[in-house]
MARRONU-554299 format. One record per residue: residue number from 0; x, y, z of N, C-alpha, C in turn. Coordinates in steps of 0.02 Angstrom, whole numbers, plus 50000, padded with zeros to 5 digits. Example, Ala and Ser with C-alpha at 12.3 -4.5 7.8 and 13.67 -1.06 7.14 Angstrom:
REM residues 2
<0 <50660 49716 50390> <50615 49775 50390> <50660 49835 50390>>
<1 <50642 49888 50354> <50684 49947 50357> <50645 50002 50394>>
//
This chain:
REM residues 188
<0 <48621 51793 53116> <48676 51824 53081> <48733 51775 53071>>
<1 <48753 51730 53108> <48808 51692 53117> <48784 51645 53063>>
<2 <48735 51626 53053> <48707 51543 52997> <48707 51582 52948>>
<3 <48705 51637 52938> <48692 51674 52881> <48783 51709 52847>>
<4 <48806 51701 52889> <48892 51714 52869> <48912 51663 52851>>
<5 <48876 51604 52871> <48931 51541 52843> <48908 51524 52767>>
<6 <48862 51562 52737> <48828 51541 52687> <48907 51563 52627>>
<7 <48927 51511 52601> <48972 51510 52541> <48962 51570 52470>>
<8 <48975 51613 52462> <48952 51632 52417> <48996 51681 52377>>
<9 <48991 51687 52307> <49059 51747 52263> <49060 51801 52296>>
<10 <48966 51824 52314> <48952 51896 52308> <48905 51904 52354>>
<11 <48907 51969 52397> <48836 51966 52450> <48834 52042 52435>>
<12 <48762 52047 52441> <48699 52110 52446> <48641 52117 52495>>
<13 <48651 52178 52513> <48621 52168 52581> <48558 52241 52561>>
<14 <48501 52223 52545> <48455 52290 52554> <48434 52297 52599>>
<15 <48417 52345 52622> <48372 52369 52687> <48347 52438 52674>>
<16 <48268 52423 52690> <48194 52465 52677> <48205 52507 52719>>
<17 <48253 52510 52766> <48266 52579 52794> <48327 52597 52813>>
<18 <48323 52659 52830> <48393 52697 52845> <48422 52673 52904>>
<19 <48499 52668 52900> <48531 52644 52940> <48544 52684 52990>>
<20 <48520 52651 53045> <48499 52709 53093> <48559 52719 53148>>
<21 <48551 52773 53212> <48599 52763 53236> <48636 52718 53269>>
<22 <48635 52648 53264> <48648 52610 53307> <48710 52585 53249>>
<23 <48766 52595 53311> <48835 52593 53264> <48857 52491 53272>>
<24 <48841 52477 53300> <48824 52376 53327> <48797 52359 53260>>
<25 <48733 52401 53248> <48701 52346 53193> <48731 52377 53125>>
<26 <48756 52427 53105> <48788 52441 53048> <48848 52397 53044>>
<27 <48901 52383 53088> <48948 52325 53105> <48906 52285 53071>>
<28 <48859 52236 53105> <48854 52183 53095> <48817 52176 53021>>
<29 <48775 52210 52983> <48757 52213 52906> <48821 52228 52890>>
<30 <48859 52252 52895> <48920 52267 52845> <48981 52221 52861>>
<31 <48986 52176 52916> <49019 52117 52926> <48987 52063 52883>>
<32 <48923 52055 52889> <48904 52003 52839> <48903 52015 52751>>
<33 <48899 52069 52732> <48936 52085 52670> <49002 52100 52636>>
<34 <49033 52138 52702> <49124 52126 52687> <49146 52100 52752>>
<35 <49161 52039 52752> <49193 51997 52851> <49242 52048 52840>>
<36 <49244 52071 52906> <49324 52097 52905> <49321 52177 52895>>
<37 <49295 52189 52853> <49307 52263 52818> <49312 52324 52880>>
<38 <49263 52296 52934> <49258 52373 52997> <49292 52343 53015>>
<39 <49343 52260 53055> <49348 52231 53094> <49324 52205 53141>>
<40 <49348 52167 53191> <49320 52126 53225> <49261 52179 53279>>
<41 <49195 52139 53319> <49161 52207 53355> <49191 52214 53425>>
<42 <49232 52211 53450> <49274 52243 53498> <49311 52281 53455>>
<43 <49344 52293 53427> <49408 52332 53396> <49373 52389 53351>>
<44 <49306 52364 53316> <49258 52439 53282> <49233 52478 53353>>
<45 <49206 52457 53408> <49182 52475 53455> <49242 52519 53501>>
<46 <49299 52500 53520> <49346 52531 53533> <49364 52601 53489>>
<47 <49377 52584 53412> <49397 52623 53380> <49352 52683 53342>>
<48 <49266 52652 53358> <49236 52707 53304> <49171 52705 53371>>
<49 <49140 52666 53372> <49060 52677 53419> <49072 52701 53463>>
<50 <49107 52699 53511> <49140 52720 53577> <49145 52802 53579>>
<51 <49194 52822 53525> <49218 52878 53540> <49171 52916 53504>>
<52 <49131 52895 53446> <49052 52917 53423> <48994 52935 53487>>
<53 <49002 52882 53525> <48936 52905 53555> <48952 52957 53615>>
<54 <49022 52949 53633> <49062 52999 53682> <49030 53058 53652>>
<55 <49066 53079 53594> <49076 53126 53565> <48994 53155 53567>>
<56 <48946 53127 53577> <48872 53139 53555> <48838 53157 53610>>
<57 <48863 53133 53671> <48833 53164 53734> <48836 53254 53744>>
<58 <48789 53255 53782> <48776 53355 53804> <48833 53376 53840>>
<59 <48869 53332 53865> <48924 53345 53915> <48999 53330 53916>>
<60 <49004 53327 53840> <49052 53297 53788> <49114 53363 53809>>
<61 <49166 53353 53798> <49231 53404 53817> <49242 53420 53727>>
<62 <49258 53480 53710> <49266 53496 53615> <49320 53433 53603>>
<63 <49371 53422 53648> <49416 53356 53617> <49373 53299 53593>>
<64 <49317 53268 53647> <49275 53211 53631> <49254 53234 53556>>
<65 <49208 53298 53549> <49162 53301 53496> <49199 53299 53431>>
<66 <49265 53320 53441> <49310 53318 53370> <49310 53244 53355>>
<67 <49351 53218 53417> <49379 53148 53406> <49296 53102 53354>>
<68 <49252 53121 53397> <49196 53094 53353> <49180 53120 53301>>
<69 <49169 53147 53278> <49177 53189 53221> <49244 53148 53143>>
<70 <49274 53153 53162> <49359 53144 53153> <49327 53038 53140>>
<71 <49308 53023 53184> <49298 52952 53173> <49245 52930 53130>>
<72 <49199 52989 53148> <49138 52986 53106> <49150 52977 53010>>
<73 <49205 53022 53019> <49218 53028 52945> <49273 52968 52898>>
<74 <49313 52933 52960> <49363 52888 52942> <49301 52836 52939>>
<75 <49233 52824 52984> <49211 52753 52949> <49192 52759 52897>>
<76 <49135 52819 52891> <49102 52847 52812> <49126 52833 52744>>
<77 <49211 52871 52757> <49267 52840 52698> <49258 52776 52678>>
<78 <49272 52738 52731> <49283 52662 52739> <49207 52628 52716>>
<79 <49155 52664 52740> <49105 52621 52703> <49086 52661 52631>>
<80 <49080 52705 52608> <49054 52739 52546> <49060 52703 52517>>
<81 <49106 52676 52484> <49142 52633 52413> <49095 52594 52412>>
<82 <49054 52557 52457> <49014 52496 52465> <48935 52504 52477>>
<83 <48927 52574 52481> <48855 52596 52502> <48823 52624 52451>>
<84 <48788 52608 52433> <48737 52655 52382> <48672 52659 52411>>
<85 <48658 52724 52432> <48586 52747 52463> <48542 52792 52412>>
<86 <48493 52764 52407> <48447 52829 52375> <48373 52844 52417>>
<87 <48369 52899 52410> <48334 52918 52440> <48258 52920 52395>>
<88 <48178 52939 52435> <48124 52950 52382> <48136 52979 52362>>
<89 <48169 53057 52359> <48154 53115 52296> <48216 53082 52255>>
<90 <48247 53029 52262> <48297 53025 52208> <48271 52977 52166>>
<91 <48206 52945 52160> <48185 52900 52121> <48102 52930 52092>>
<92 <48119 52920 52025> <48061 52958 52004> <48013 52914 52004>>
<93 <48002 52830 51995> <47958 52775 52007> <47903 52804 52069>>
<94 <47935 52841 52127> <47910 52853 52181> <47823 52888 52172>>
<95 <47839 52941 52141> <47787 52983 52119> <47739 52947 52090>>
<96 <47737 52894 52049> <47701 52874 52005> <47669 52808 52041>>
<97 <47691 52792 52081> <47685 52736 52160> <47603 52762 52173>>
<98 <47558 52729 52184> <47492 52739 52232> <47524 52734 52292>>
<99 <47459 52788 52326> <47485 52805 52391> <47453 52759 52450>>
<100 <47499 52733 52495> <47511 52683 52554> <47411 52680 52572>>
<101 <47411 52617 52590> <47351 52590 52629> <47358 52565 52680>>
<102 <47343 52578 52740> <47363 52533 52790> <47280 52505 52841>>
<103 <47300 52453 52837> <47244 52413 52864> <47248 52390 52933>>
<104 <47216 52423 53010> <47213 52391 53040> <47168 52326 53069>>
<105 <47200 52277 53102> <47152 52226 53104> <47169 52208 53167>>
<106 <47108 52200 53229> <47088 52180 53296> <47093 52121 53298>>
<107 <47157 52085 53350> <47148 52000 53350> <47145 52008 53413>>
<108 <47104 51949 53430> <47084 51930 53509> <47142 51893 53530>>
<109 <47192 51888 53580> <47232 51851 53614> <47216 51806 53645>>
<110 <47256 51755 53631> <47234 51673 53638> <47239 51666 53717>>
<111 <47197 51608 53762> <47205 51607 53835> <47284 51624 53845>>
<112 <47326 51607 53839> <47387 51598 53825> <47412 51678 53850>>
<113 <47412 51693 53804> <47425 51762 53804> <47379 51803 53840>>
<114 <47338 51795 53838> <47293 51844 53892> <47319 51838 53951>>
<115 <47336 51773 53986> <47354 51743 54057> <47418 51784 54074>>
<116 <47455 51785 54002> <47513 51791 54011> <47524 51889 54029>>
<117 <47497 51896 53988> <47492 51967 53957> <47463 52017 54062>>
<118 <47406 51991 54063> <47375 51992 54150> <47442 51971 54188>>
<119 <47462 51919 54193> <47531 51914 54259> <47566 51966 54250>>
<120 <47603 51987 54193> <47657 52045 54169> <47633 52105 54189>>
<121 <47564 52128 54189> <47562 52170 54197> <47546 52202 54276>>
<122 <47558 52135 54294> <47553 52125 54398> <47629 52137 54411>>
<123 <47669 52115 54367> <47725 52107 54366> <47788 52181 54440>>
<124 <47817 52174 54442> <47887 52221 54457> <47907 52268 54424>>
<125 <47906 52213 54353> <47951 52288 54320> <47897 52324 54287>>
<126 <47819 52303 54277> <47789 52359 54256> <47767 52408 54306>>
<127 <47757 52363 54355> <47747 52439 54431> <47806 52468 54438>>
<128 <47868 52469 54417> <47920 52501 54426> <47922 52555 54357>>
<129 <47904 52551 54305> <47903 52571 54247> <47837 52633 54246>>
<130 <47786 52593 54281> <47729 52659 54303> <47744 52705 54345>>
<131 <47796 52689 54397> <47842 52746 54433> <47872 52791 54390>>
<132 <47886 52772 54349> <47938 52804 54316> <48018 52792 54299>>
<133 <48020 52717 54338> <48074 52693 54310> <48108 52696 54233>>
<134 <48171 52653 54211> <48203 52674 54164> <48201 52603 54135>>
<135 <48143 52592 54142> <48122 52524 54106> <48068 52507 54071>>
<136 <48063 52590 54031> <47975 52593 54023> <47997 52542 53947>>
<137 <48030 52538 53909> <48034 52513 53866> <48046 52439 53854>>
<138 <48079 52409 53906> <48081 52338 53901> <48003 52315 53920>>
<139 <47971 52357 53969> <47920 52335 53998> <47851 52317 53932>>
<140 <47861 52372 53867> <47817 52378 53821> <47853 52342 53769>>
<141 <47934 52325 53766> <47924 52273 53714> <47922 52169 53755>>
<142 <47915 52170 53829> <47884 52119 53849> <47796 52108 53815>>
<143 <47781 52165 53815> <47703 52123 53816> <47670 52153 53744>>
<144 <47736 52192 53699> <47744 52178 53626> <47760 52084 53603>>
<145 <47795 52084 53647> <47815 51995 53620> <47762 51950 53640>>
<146 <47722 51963 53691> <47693 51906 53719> <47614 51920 53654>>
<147 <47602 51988 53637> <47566 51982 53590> <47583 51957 53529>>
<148 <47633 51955 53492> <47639 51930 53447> <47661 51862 53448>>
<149 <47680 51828 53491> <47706 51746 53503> <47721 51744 53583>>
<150 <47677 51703 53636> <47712 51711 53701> <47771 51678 53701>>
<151 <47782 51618 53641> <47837 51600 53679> <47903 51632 53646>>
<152 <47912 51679 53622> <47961 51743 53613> <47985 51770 53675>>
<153 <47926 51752 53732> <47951 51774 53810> <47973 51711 53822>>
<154 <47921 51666 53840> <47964 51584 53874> <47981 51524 53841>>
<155 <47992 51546 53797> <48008 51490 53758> <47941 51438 53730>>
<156 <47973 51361 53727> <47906 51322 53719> <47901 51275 53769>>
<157 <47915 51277 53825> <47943 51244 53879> <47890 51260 53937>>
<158 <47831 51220 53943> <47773 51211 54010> <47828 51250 54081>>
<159 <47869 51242 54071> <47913 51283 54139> <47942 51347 54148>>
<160 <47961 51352 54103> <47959 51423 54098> <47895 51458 54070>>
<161 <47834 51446 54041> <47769 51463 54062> <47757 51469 54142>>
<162 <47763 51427 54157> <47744 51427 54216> <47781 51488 54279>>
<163 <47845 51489 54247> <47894 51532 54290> <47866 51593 54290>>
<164 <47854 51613 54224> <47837 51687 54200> <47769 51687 54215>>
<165 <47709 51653 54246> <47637 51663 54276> <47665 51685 54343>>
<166 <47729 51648 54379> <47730 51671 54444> <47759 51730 54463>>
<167 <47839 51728 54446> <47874 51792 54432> <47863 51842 54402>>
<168 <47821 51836 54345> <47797 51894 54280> <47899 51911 54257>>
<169 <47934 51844 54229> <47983 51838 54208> <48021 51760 54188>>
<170 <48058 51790 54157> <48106 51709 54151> <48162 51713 54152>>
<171 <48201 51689 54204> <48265 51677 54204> <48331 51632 54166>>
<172 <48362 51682 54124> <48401 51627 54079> <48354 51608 54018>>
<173 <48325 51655 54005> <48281 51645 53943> <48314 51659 53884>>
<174 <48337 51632 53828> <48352 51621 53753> <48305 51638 53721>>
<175 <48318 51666 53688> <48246 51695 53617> <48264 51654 53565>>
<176 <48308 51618 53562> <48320 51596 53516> <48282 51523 53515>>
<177 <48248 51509 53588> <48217 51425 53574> <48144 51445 53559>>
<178 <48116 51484 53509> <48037 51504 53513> <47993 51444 53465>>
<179 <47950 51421 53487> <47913 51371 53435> <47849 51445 53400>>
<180 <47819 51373 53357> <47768 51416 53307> <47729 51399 53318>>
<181 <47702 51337 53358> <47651 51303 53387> <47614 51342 53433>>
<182 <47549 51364 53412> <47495 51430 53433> <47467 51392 53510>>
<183 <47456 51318 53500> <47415 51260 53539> <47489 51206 53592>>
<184 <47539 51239 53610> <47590 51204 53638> <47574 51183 53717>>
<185 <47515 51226 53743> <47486 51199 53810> <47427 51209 53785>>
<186 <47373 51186 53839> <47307 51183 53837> <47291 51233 53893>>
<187 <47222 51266 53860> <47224 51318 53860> <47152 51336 53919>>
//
């Protein structure tokens, strides 16, 4: 998001194939990179609109919370309409006339790599904590979502932190941001 703000430009457009969902962080941040500035900075939107939104949204909310959210709900809406244009399928008649979706699944075998990896994780802590019933069933399934689709999305491309995450079934101080594309980065 940040390399993508510095990009110089008259005019920015931002589509997205789906609805903007509830996560009031990532609406900030698509609509910071199309108007800087427009919600304000994300402490000061988060103070002033997500905060008292998600207050307001809990079961155990006081009627003051649910207004106040409510009440905020409608001051961002204002603030973004002018700039939003949503349409929906029944609002496009192209839709109908669209062939209908194919979806193809396809079985890939996981490379030593990932198999090794995929087996430690699942020896792991937090997935025996997660089969309890811990409140980690979800990090636990998008860990060994990542390790299927690229392991080093978990450890990077770094023989050491491979290695960390065979022993721990983790990595400490791990960056997602250093991932290589190299399928063959150890031997296997």
């Amino acid at each position: 998001t940040l390399a993508c703000k510095r990009f110089r430009t008259p005019h920015r457009l931002l589509l997205s194939g789906t609805p903007i969902q509830n996560d009031l962080r990532e609406l900030w941040s698509l609509f910071d990179f199309v108007f800087p500035g427009r919600l304000g900075t994300l402490p000061t939107f988060e103070a002033e609109f997500a905060d008292p939104i998600k207050r307001g949204g809990y079961s155990n909310a006081s009627p003051m919370q649910v207004q106040l959210a409510y009440r905020c709900a409608l001051v961002l809406r204002d603030l973004i309409n002018p700039y939003l244009l949503r349409r929906q399928k029944k609002d496009v008649k192209e839709v109908s006339r669209m062939p209908g979706k194919t979806e193809q699944v396809l079985f890939c075998r996981l490379s030593g790599r990932q198999r090794t990896m995929y087996e430690s994780y699942l020896r792991s802590d937090d997935v025996r904590n997660a089969l309890r019933g811990s409140n980690q069933t979800f990090k636990a399934i998008t860990v060994l979502r990542k390790i299927c689709n690229h392991p080093d999305l978990v450890t990077g491309a770094t023989r050491q932190a491979y290695e960390a995450f065979l022993q721990n079934g983790y990595v400490n101080g791990h960056d997602d941001s250093s991932s290589s594309t190299d399928e063959d980065d150890f031997d296997e």
